[in-house]
N, CA and C of each residue as an Amber inpcrd file, in Angstrom:
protein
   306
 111.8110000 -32.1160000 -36.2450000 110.4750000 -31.5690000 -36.4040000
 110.6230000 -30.0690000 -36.6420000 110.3750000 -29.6420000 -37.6700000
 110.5530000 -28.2160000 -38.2040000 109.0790000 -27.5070000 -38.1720000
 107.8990000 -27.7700000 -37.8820000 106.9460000 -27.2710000 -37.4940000
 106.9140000 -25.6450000 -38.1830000 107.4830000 -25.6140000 -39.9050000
 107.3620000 -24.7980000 -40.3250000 106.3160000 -23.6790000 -40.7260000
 105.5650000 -24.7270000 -41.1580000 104.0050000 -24.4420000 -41.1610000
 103.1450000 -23.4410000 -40.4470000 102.7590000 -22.2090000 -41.1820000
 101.8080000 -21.2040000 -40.2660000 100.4680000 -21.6730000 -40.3970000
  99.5730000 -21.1940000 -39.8220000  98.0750000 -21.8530000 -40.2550000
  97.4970000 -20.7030000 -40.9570000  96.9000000 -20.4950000 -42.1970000
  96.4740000 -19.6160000 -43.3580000  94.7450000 -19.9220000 -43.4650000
  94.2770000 -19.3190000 -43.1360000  92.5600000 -19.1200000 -43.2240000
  92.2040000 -19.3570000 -44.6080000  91.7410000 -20.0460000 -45.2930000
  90.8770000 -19.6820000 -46.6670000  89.9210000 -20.1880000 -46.3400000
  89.1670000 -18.8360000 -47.4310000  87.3820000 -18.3510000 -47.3100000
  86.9340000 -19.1220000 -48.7880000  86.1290000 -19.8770000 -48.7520000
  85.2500000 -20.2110000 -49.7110000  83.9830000 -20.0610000 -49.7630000
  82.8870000 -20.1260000 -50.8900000  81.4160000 -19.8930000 -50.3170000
  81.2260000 -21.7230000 -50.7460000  80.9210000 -21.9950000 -49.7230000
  80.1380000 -23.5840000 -49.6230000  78.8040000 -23.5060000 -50.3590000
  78.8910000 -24.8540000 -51.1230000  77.7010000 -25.1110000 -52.1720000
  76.3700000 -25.7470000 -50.9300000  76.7400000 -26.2900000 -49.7730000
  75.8310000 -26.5870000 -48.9520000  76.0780000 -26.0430000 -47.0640000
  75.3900000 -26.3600000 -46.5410000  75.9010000 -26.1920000 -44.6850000
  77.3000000 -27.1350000 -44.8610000  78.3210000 -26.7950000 -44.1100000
  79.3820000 -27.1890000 -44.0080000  79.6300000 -27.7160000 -42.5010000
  80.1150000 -28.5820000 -42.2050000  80.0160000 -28.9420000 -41.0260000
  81.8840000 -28.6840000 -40.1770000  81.9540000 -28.2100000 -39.0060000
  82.7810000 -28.0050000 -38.1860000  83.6900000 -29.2260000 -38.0680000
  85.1150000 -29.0430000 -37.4940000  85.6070000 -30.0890000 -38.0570000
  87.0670000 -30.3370000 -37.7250000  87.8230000 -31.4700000 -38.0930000
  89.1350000 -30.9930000 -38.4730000  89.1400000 -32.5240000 -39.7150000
  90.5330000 -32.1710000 -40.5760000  90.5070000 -33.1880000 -41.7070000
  92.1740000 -32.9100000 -41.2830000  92.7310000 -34.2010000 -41.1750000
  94.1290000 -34.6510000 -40.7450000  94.5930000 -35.5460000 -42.1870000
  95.5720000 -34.9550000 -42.6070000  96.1980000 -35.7530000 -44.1270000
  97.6840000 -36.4870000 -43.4560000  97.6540000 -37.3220000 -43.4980000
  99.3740000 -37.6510000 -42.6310000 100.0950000 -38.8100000 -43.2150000
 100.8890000 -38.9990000 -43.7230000 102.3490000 -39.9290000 -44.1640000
 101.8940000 -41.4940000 -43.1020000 102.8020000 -42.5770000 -43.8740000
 102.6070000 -43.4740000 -42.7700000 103.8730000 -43.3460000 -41.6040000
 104.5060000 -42.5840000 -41.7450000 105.0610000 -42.5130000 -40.1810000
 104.5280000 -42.0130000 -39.5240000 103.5020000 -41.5260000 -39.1800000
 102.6490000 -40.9270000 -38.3660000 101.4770000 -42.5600000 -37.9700000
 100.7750000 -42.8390000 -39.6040000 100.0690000 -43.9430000 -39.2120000
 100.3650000 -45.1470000 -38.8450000 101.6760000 -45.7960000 -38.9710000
 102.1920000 -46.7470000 -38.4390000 102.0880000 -46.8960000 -37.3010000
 102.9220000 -45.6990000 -36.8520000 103.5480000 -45.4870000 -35.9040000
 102.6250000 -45.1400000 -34.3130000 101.6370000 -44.4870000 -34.7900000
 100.2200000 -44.3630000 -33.8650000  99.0200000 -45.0720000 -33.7830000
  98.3240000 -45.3060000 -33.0390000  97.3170000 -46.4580000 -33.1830000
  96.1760000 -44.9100000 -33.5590000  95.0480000 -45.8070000 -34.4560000
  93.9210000 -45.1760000 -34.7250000  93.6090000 -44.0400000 -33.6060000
  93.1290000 -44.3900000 -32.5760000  92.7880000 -44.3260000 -31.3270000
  93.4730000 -42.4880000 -30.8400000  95.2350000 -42.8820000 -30.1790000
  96.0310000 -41.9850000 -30.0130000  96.1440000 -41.0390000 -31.2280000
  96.3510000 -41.2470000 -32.7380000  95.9070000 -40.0040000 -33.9210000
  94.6860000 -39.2400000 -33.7300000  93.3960000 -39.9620000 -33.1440000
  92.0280000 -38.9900000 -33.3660000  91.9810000 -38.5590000 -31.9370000
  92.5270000 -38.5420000 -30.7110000  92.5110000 -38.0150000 -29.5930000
  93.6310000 -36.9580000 -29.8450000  94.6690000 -37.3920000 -30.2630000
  95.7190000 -36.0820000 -30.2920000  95.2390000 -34.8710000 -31.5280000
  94.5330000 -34.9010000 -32.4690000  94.2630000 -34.6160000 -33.8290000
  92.9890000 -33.6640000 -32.9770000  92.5220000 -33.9930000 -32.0870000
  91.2710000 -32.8180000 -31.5330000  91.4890000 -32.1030000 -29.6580000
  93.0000000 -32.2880000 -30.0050000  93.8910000 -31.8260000 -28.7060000
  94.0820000 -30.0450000 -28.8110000  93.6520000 -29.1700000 -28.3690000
  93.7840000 -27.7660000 -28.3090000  93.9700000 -26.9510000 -30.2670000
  94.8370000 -26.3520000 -29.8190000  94.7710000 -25.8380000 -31.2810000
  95.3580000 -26.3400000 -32.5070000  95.1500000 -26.0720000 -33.4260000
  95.7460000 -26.7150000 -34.3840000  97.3950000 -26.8330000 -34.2860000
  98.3630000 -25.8950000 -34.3530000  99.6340000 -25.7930000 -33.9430000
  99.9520000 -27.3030000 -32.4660000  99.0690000 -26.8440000 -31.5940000
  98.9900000 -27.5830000 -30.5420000  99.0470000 -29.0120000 -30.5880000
  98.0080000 -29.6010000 -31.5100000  97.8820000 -30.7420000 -31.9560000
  98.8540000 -31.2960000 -32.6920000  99.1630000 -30.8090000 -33.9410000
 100.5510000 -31.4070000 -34.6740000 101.5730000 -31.2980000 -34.1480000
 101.8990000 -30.6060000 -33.5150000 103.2110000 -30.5370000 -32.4470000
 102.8080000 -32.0740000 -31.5960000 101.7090000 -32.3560000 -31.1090000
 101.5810000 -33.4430000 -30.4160000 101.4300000 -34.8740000 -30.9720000
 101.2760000 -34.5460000 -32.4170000 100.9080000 -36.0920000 -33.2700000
 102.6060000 -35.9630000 -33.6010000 103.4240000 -35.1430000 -33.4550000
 104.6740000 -35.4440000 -34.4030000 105.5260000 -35.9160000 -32.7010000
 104.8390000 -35.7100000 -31.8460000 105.9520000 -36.0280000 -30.5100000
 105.4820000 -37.6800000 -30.1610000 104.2910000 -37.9540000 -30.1860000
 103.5680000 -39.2370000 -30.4260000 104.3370000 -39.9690000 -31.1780000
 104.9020000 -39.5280000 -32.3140000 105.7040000 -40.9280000 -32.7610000
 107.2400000 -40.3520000 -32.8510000 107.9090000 -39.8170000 -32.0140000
 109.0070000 -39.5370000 -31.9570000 109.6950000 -40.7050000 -30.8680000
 111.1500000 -40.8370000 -31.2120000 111.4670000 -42.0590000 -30.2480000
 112.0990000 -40.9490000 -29.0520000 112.5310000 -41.8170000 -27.7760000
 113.5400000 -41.0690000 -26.7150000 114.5570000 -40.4930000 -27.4560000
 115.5520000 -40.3830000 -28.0980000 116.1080000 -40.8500000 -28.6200000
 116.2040000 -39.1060000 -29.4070000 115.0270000 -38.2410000 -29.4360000
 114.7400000 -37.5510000 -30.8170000 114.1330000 -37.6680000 -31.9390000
 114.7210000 -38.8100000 -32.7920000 114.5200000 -39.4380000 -34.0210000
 113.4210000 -40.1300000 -34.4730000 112.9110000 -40.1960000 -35.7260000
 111.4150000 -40.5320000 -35.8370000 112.4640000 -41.8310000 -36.7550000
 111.1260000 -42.9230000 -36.4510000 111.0350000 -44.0850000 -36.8810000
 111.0090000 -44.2020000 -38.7710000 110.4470000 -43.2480000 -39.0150000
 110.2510000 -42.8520000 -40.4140000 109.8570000 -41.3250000 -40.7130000
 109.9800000 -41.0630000 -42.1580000 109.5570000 -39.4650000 -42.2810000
 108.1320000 -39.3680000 -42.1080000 107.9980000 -38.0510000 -41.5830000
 106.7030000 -37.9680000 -41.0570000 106.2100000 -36.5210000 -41.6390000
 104.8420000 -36.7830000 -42.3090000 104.3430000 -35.5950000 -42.8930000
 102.9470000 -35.6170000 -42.4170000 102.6040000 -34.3120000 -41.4070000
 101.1080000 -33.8760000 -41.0160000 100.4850000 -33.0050000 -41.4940000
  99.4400000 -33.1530000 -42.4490000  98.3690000 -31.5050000 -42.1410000
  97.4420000 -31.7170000 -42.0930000  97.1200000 -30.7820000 -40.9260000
  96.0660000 -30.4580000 -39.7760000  94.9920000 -29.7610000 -40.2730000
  93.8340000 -29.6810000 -40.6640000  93.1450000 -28.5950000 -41.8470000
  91.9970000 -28.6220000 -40.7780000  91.3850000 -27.8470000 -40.2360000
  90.2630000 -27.1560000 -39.5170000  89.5940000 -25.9720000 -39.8430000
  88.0040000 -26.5490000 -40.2210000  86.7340000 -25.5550000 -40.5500000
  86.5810000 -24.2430000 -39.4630000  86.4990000 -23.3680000 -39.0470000
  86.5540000 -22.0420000 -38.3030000  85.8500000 -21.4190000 -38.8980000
  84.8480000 -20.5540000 -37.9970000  84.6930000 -19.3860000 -38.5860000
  82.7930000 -19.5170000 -38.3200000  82.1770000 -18.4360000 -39.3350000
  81.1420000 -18.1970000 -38.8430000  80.0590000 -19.7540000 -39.7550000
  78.6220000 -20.0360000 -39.1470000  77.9090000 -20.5550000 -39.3200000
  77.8330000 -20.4110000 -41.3660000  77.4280000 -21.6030000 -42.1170000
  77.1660000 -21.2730000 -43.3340000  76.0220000 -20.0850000 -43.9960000
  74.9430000 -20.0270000 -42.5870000  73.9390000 -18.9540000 -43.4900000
  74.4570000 -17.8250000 -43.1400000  75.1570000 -17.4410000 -42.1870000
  75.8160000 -15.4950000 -41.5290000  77.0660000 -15.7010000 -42.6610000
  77.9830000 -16.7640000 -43.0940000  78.7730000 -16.8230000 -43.9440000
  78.1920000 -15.8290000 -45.4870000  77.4210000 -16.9300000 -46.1950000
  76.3330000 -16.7030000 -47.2620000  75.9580000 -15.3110000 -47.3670000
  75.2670000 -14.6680000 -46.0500000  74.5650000 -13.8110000 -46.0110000
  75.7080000 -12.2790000 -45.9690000  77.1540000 -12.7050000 -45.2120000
  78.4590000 -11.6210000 -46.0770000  78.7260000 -11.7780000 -47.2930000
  78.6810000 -12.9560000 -47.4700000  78.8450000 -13.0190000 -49.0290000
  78.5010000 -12.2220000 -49.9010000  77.1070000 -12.6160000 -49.6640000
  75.7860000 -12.1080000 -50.4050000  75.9740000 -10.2270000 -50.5150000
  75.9820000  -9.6220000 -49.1440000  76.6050000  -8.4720000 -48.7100000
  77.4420000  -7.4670000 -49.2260000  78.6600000  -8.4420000 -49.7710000
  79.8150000  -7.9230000 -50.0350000  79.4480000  -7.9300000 -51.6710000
  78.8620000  -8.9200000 -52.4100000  78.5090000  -8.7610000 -54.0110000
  77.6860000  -7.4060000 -54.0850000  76.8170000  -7.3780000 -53.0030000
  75.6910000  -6.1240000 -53.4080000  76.0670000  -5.0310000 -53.2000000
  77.5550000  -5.1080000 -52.4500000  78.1820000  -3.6650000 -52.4490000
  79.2740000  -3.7260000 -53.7360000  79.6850000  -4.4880000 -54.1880000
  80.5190000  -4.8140000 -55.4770000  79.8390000  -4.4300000 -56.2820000
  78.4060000  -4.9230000 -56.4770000  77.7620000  -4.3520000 -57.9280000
  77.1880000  -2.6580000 -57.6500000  77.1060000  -2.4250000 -56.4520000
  76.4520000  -1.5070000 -56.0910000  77.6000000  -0.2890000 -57.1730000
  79.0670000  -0.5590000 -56.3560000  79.5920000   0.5910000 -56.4260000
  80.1010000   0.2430000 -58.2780000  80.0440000  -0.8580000 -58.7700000
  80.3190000  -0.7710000 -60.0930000  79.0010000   0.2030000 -60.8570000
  77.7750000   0.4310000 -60.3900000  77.1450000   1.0360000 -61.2740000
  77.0820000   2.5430000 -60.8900000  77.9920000   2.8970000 -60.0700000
  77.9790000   4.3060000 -59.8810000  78.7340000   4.8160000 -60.9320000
């Protein structure tokens, strides 16, 4: 388990309210290997780092060795509400155009 992975913020402006969250993409050695159940309890276990460290020990044998290759990512919504989002947005253009017409 090389747990190389840093966690990297990207900002988008959402076309609607966006809802809070996490979205888990994972290999079937992970889904085999875990029941439904143990993936969505470990998958909303502390922090993100926290969690994949815990879905990749979940299907690890005594042993060390995983049953198969195992690929996780952990992707979690953060950050402020969609309208205080919008409304920097919005913010940051009106100082963009602002200072382009000086």
């Amino acid at each position: 388990m090389s747990c190389a992975g840093r966690p990297t913020a990207l900002r988008r402006k959402a076309p609607g309210p966006v809802q809070e969250g996490r979205l888990l993409v994972a290999t079937d050695g992970l889904l085999k290997y875990a029941s439904r159940a143990t993936i969505s309890a470990l998958a909303r276990t502390g922090d993100v780092q926290t969690a994949v460290e815990a879905l990749m020990q979940a299907v690890t044998l005594p042993s060390g060795n995983l049953q198969d290759d195992v690929a996780v990512v952990l992707g979690e919504h953060v950050g402020e509400p969609a309208a205080a989002a919008d409304a920097a947005c919005g913010a940051a253009e009106r100082q963009a155009v602002s200072e382009q017409q000086r």
